[in-house]
N, C-alpha and C positions, 0 to 999 in steps of 0.2 A: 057934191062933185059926182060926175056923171063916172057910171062903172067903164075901167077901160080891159079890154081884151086882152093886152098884151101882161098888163099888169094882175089880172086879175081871172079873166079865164083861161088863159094860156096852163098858167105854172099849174091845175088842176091835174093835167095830161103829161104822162112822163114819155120818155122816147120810145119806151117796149110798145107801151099801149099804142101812140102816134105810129109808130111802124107795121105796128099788127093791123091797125083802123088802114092802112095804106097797100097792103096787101091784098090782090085779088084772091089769092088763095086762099086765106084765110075769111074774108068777107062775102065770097060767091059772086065777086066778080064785083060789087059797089065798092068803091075806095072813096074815102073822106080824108082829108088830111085834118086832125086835129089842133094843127098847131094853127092853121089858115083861117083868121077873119072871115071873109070871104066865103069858106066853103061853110065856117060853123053859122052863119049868117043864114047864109041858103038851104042847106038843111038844118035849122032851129029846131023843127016842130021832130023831125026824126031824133035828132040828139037826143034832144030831152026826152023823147018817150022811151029810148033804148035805155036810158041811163037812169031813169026812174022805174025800169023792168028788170034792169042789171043784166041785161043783153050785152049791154056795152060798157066800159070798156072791157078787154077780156079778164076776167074773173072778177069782175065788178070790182064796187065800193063800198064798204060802211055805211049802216044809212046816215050817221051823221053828218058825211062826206057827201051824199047824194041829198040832205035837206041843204045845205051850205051852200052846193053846185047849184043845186036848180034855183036858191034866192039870188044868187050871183049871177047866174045866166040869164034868170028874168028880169034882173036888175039893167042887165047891157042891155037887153032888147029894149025895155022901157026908154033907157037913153039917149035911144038911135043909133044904137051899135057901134060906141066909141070904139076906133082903132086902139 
């Protein structure tokens, strides 16, 4: 079963974090909505690099939590980016 976003990368990202990633002010003016298909689709190759740097999300993650996310996120992109 192909990995789905809403089931499976979504709940990753809690609403501080989605709100801060949504915030010019705090991002320098780039906003991504983390909760968005769409935009985590289009910026794939940034996510993941900020999030395996722990750039992102604000105060990052555990690495456990960031090997978990990036087999999960490479898992949807392998899929074709199940909604």
């Amino acid at each position: 079963m192909a990995t789905s976003f809403a089931t499976t990368i979504k709940p990753y990202f809690s609403q501080s974090e989605r709100d801060a990633m949504m915030n010019p002010d705090h991002t320098g003016g780039f906003t991504i909505d983390l909760w968005s298909a769409s935009d985590m689709q289009t910026h794939f190759a940034l996510v993941k690099g900020q999030i395996d740097t722990e750039s992102m999300p604000p105060g990052g993650w555990p690495s456990d939590k960031i090997k978990a996310f990036d087999a999960d996120f490479e898992s949807w992109q392998a899929g074709g980016y199940q909604p």
